[in-house]
FINUKOL-701644 format. One record per residue (C-alpha): residue number from 1; residue in one letter; z, x, y. Coordinates in Angstrom, 3 decimals, m for minus. Each point is the difference from the previous one (the first is absolute). Layout:
residues N
node resi->NUM	resn->a	zz->Z	xx->X	yy->Y
...
end
This chain:
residues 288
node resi->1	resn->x	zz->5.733	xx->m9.651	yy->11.116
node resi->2	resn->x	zz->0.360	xx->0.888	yy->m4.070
node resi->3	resn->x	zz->m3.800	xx->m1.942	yy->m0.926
node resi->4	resn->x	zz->0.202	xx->m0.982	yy->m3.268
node resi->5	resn->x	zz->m2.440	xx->m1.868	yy->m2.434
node resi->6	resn->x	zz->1.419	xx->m2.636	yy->m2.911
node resi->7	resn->x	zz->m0.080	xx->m2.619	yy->m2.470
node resi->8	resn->x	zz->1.428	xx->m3.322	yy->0.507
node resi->9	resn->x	zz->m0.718	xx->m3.005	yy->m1.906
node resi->10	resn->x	zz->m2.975	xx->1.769	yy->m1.429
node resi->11	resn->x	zz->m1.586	xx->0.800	yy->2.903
node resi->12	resn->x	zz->m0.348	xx->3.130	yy->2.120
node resi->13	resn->x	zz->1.200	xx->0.279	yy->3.520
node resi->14	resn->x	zz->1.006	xx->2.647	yy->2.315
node resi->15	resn->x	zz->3.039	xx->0.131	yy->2.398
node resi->16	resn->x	zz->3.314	xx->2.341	yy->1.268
node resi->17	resn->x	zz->2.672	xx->0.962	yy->m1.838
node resi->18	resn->x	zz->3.191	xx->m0.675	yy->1.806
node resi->19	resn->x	zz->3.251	xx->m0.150	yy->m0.127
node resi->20	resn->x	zz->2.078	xx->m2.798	yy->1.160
node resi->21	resn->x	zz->3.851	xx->m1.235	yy->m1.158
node resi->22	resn->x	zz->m0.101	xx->3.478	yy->m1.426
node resi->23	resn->x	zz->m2.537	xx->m0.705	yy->m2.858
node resi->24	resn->x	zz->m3.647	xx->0.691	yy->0.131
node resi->25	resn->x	zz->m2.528	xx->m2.664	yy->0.122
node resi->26	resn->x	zz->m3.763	xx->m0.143	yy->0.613
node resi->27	resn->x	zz->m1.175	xx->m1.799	yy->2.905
node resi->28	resn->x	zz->m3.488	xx->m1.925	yy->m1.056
node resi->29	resn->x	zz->m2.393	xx->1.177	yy->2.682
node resi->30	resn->x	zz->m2.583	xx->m3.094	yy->m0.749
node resi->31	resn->x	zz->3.404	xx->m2.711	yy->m0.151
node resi->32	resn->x	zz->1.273	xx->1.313	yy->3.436
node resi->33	resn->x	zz->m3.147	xx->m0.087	yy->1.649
node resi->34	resn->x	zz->m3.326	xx->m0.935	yy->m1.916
node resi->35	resn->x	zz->m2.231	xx->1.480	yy->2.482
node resi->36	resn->x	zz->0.934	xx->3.298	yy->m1.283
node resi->37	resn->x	zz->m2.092	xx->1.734	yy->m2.726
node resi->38	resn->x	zz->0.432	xx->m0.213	yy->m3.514
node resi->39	resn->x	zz->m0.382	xx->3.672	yy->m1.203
node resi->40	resn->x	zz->1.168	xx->3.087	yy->0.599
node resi->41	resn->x	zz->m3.344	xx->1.291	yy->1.182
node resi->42	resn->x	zz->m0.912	xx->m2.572	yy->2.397
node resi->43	resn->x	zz->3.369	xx->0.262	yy->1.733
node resi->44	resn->x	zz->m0.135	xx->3.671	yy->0.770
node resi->45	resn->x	zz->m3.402	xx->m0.807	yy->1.423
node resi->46	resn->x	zz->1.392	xx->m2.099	yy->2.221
node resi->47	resn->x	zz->1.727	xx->2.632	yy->1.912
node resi->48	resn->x	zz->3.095	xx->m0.229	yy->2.322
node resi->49	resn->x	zz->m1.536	xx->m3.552	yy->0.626
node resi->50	resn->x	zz->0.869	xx->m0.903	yy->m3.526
node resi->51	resn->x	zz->3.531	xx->2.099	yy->m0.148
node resi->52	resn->x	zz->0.999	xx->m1.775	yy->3.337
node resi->53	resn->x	zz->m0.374	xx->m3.398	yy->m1.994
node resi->54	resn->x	zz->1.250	xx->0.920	yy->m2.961
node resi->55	resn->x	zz->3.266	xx->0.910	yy->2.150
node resi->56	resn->x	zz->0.176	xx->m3.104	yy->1.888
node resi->57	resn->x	zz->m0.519	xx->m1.817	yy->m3.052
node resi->58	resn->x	zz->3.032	xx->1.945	yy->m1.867
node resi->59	resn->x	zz->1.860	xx->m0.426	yy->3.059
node resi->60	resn->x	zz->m0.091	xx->m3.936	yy->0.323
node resi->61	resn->x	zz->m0.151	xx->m0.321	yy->m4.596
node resi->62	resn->x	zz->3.242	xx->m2.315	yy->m1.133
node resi->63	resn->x	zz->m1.645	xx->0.365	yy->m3.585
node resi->64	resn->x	zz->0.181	xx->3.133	yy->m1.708
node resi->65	resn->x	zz->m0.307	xx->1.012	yy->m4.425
node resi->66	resn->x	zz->2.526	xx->2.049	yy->m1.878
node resi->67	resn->x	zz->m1.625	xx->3.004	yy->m1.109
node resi->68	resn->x	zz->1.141	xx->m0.498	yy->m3.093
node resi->69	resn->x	zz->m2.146	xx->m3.475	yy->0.171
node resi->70	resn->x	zz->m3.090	xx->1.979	yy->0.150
node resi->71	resn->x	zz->m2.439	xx->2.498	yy->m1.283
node resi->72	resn->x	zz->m0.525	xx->2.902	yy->2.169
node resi->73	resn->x	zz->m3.207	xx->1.333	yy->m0.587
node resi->74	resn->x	zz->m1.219	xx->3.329	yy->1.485
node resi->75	resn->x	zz->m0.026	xx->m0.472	yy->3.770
node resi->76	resn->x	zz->m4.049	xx->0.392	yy->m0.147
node resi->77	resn->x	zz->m1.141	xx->m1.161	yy->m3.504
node resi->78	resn->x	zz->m3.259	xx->1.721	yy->0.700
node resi->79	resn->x	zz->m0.492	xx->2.621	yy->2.462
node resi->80	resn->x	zz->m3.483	xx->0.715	yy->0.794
node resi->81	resn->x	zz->0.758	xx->3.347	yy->m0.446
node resi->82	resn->x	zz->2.441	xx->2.087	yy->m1.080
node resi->83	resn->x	zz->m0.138	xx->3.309	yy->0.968
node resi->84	resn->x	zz->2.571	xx->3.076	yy->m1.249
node resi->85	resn->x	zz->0.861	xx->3.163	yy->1.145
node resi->86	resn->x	zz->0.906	xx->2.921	yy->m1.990
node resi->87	resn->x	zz->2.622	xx->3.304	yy->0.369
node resi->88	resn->x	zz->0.923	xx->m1.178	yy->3.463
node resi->89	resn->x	zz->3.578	xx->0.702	yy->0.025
node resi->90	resn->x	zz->1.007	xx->3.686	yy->1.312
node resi->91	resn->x	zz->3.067	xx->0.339	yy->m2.562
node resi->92	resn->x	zz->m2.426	xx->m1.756	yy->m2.458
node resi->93	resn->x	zz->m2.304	xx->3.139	yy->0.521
node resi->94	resn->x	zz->2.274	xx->2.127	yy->m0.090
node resi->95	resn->x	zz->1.722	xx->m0.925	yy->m3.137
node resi->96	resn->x	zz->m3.093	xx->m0.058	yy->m2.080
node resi->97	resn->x	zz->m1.847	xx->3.249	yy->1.627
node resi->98	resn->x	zz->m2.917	xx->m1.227	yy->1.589
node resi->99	resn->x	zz->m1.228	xx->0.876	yy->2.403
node resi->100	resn->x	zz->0.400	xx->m2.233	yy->3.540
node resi->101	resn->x	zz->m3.061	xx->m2.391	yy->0.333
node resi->102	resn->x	zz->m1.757	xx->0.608	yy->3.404
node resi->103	resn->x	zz->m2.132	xx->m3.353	yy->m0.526
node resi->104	resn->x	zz->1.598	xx->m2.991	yy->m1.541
node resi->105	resn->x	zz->m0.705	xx->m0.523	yy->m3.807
node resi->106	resn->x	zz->m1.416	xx->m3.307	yy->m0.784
node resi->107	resn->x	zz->m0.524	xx->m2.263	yy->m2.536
node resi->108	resn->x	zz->0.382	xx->m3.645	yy->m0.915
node resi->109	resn->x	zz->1.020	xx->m3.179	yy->m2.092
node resi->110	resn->x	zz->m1.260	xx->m3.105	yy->m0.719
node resi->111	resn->x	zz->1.041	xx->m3.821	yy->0.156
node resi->112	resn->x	zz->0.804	xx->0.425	yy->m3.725
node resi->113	resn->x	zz->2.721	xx->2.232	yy->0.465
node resi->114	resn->x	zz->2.130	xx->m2.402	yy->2.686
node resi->115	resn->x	zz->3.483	xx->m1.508	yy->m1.141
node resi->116	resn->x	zz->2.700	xx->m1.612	yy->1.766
node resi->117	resn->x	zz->3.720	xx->0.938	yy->m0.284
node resi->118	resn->x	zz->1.770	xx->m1.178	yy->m2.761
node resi->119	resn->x	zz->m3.522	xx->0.312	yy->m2.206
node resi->120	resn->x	zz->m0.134	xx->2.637	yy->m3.685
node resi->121	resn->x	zz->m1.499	xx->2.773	yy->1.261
node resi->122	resn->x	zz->m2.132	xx->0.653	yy->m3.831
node resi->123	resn->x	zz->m0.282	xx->2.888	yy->m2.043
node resi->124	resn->x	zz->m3.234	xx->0.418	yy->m1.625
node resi->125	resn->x	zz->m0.603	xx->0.688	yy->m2.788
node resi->126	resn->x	zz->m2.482	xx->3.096	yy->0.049
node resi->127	resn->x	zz->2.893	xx->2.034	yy->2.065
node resi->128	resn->x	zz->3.166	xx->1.333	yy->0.031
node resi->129	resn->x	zz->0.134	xx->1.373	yy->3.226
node resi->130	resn->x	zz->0.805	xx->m2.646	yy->2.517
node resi->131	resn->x	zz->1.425	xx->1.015	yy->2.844
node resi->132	resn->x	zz->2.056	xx->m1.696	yy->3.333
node resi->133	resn->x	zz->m0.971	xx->1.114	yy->3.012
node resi->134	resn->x	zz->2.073	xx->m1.663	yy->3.426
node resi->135	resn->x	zz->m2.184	xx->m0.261	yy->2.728
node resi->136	resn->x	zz->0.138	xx->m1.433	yy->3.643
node resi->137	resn->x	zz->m3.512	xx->m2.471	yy->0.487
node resi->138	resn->x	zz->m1.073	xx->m0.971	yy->3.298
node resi->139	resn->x	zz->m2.782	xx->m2.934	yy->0.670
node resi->140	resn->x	zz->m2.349	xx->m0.429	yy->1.713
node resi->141	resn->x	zz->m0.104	xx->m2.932	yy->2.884
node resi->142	resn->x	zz->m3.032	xx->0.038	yy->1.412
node resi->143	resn->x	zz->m3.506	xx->1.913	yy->m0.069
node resi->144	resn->x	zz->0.005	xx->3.499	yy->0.202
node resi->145	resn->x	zz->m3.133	xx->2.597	yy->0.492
node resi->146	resn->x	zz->0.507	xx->3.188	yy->1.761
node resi->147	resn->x	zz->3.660	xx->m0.674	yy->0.994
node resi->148	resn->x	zz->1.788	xx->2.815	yy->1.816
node resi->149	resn->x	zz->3.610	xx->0.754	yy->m1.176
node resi->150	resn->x	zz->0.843	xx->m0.400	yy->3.515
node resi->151	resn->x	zz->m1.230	xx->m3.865	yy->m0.525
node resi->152	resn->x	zz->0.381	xx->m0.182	yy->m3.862
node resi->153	resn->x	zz->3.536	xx->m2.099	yy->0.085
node resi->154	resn->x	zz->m1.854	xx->m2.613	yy->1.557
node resi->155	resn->x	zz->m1.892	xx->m0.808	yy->m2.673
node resi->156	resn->x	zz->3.311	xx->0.135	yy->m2.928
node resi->157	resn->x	zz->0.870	xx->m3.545	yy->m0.859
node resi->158	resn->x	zz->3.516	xx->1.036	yy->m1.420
node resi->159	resn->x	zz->1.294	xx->2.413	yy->m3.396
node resi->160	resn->x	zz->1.506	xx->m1.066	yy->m3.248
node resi->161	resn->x	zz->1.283	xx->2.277	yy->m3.094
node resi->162	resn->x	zz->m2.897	xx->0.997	yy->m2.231
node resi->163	resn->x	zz->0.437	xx->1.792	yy->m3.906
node resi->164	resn->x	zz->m3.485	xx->1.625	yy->m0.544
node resi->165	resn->x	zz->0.702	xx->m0.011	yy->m3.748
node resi->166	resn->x	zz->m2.063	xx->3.168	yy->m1.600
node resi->167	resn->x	zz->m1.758	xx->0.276	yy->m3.727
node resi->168	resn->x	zz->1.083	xx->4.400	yy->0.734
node resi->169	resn->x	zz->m2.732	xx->0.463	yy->m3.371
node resi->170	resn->x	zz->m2.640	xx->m2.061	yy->1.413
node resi->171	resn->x	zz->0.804	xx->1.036	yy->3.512
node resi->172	resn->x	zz->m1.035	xx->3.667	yy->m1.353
node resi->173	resn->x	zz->m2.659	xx->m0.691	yy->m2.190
node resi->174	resn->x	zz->m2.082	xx->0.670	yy->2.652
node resi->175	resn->x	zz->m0.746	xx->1.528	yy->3.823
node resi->176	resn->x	zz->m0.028	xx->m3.547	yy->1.278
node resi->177	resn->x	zz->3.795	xx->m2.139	yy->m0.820
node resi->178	resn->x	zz->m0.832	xx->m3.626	yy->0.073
node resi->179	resn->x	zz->0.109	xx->m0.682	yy->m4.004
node resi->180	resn->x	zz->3.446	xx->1.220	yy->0.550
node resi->181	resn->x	zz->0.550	xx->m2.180	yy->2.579
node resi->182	resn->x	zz->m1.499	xx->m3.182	yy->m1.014
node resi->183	resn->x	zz->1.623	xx->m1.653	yy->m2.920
node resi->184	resn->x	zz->1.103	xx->m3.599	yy->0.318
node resi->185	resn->x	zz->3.576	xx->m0.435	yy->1.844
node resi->186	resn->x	zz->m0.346	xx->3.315	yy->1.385
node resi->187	resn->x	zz->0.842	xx->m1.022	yy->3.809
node resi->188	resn->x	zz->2.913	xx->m1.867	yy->0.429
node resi->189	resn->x	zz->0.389	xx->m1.090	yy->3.776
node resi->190	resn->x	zz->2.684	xx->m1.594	yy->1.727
node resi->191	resn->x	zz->2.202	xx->m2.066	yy->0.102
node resi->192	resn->x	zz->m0.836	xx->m0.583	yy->3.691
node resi->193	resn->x	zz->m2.624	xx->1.422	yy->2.636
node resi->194	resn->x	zz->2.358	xx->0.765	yy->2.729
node resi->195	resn->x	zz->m1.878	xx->m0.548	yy->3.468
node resi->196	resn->x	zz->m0.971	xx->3.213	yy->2.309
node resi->197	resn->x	zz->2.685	xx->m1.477	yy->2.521
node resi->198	resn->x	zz->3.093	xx->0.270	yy->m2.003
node resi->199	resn->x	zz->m0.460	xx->3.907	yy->m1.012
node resi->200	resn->x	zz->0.749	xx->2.495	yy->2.557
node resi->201	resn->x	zz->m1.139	xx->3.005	yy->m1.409
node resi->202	resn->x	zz->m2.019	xx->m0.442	yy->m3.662
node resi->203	resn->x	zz->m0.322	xx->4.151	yy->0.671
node resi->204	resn->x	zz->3.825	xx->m0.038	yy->m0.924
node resi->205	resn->x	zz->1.132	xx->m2.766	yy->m2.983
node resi->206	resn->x	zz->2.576	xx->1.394	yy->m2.670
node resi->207	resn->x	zz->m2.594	xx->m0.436	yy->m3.469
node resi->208	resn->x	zz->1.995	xx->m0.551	yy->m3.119
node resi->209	resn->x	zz->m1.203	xx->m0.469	yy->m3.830
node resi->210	resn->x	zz->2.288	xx->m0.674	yy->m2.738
node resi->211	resn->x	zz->m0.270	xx->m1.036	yy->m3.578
node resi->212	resn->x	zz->3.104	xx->m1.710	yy->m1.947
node resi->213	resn->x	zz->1.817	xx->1.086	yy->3.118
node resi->214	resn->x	zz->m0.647	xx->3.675	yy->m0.511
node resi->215	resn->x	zz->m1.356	xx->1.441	yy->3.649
node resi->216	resn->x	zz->m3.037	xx->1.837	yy->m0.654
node resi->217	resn->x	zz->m1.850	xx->0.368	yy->3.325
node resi->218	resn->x	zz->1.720	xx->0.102	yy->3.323
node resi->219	resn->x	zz->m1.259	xx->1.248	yy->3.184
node resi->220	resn->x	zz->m1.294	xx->m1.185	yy->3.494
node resi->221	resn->x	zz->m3.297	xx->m0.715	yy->1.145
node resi->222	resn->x	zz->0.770	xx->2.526	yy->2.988
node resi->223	resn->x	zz->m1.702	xx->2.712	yy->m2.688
node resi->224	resn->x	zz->m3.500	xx->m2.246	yy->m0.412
node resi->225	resn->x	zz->m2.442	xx->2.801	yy->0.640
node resi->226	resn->x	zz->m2.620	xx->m2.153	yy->1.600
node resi->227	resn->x	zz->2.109	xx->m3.323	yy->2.084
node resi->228	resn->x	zz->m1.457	xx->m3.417	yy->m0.018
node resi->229	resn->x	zz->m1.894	xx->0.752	yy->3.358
node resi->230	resn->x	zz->m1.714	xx->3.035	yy->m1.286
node resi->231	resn->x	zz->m0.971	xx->m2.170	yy->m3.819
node resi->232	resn->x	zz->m1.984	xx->m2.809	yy->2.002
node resi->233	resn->x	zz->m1.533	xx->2.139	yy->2.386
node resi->234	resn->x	zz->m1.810	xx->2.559	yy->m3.002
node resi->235	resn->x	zz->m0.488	xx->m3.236	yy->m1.739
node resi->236	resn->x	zz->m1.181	xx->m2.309	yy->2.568
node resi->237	resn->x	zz->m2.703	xx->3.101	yy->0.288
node resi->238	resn->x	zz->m1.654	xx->m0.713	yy->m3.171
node resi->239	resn->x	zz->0.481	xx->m3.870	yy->m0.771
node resi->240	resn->x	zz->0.914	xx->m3.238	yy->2.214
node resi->241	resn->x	zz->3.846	xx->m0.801	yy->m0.768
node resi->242	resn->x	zz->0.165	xx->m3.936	yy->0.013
node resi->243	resn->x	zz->3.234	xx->m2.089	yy->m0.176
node resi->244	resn->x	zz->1.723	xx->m0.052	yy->m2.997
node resi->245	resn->x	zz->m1.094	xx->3.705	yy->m1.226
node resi->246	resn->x	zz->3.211	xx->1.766	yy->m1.298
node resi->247	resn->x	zz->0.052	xx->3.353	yy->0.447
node resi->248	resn->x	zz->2.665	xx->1.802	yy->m2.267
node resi->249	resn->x	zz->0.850	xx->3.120	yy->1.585
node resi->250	resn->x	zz->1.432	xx->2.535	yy->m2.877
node resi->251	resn->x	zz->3.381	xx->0.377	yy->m1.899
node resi->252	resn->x	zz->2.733	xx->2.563	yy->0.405
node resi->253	resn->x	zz->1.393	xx->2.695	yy->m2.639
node resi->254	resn->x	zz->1.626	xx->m1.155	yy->m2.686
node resi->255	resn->x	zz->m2.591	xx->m1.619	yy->m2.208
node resi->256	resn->x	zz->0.231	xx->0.303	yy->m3.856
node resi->257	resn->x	zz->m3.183	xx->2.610	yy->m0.948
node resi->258	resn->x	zz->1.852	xx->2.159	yy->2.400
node resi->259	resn->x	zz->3.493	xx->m0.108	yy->m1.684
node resi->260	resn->x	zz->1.080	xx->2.060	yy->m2.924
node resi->261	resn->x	zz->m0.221	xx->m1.617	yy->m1.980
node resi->262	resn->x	zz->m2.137	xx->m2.072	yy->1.274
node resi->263	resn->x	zz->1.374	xx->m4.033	yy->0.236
node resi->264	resn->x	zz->m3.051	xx->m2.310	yy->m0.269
node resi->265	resn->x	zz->0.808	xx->m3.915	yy->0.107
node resi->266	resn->x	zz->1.024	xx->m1.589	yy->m3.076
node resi->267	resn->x	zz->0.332	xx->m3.568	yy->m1.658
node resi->268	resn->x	zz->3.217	xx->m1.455	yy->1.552
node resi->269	resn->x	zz->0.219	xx->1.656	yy->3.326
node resi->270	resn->x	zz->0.516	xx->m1.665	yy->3.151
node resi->271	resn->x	zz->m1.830	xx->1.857	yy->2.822
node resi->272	resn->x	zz->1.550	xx->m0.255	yy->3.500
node resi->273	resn->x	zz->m1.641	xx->0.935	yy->3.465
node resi->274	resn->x	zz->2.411	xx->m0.301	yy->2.652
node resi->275	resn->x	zz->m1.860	xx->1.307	yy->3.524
node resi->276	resn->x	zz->2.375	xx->m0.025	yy->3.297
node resi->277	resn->x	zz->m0.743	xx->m4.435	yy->1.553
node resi->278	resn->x	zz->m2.624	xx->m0.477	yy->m2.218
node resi->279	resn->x	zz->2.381	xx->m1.055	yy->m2.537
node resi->280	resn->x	zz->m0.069	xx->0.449	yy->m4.572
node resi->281	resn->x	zz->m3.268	xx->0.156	yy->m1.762
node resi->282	resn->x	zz->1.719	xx->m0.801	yy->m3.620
node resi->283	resn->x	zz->m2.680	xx->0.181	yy->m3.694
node resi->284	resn->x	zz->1.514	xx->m0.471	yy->m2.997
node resi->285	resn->x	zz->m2.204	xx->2.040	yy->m2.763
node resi->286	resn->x	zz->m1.582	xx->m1.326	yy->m2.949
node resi->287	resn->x	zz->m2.362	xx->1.491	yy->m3.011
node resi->288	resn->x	zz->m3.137	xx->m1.525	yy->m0.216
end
């Protein structure tokens, strides 16, 4: 299933994205069968119980929305966490210099930070340094604490494009990066969370980034450093994972501060994340 949250008729709702007659439409979750729940959250911690429904439901639905009939917002409006990792592609490493991590570097973002596809991603003011950075996000479907990575992809609800957006002169202010990180619009998600079951291997997605149709990161996330398994076991070590955490899990080369010259984001891009079934993360960019 492709989960998706939305507007309609001024109300939020989640649902699936489908396509049917060749167009894509949104299938209302709550319309097609109330006893489902009404956020994003509370579905995921419904488990496979909840999925199973959902599919029946989606299955037997004669009603469905045009897209284009409704707001997509991000696919979890606010995660409970959000958790990033840094310098965790191989070719990323080795086209900056550093050194290969041999623990996963980890930081995080906040609720403020979440937009949907389609939403300005906004320059401040104080900076002109922002950069794109195309990542592959995983979430989190049910409680996690002390999970094995022989266990851990029980416990990933699905994976959805993620651009952990980056301040690069607040990010080095300091030892620690999260003023860098934090700004307002600074992690688009989406469009869709694309369910565990319809990925075969999240270790190997084609990753793509391009702005005004210029590609400027490509790669696969074969070269992720530390895989999805071995990111919720270290973290499941130190904090309970609970569903709906998104868990970002590092960008590629190709980034702007590591161009010459460099290419940060400007007023009038349009950002594109493209990752291999997960389908197009798309930001226009706007100045504060």
């Amino acid at each position: 299933m492709k989960l998706v949250t939305f507007v309609n008729n001024y109300a939020t709702h989640i649902g699936a994205l489908v396509t049917r007659g060749g167009e894509e439409r949104v299938i209302d979750f709550n319309q097609a069968d109330p006893s489902l729940p009404k956020d994003m959250i509370a579905f995921l911690a419904g488990g496979k119980a909840a999925q199973s429904t959902a599919q029946k439901a989606i299955d037997k639905a004669a009603d469905s929305l045009p897209l284009s009939a409704v707001k997509l917002l991000a696919p979890i409006p606010r995660p409970g966490k959000i958790i990033c990792i840094g310098l965790n592609y191989s070719d990323h490493a080795a086209k900056t210099g550093q050194p290969i991590p041999t623990i996963p570097i980890v930081f995080s973002k906040y609720t403020n930070t979440v937009i949907a596809t389609g939403e300005n991603i906004v320059l401040p003011r104080v900076t002109n340094q922002v950069d794109y950075e195309a990542e592959l996000g995983f979430v989190i479907g049910k409680t996690a604490r002390y999970i094995t990575a022989a266990n851990a992809l029980d416990y990933v609800a699905g994976y959805l494009p993620v651009n952990d957006v980056s301040a690069r002169d607040y990010q080095n202010r300091t030892s620690q990066w999260m003023m860098g990180k934090t700004f307002d619009t600074f992690a688009p998600m989406g469009p869709a969370l694309v369910t565990s079951d319809e990925i075969a291997d999240a270790g190997n997605l084609k990753i793509n980034l391009t702005i005004n149709g210029e590609t400027l990161q490509n790669s696969n996330t074969n070269k992720l450093i530390f895989g999805i398994s071995q990111l919720v076991e270290n973290l499941s070590e130190v904090m309970t994972l609970e569903p709906g955490d998104v868990i970002s899990t590092g960008t590629p080369p190709g980034v702007g501060v590591a161009r010459n010259p460099k290419r940060f984001m400007k007023a009038g891009d349009v950002v594109n994340i493209t990752i291999e079934g997960l389908g197009t993360l798309s930001n226009p960019v706007v100045a504060e």
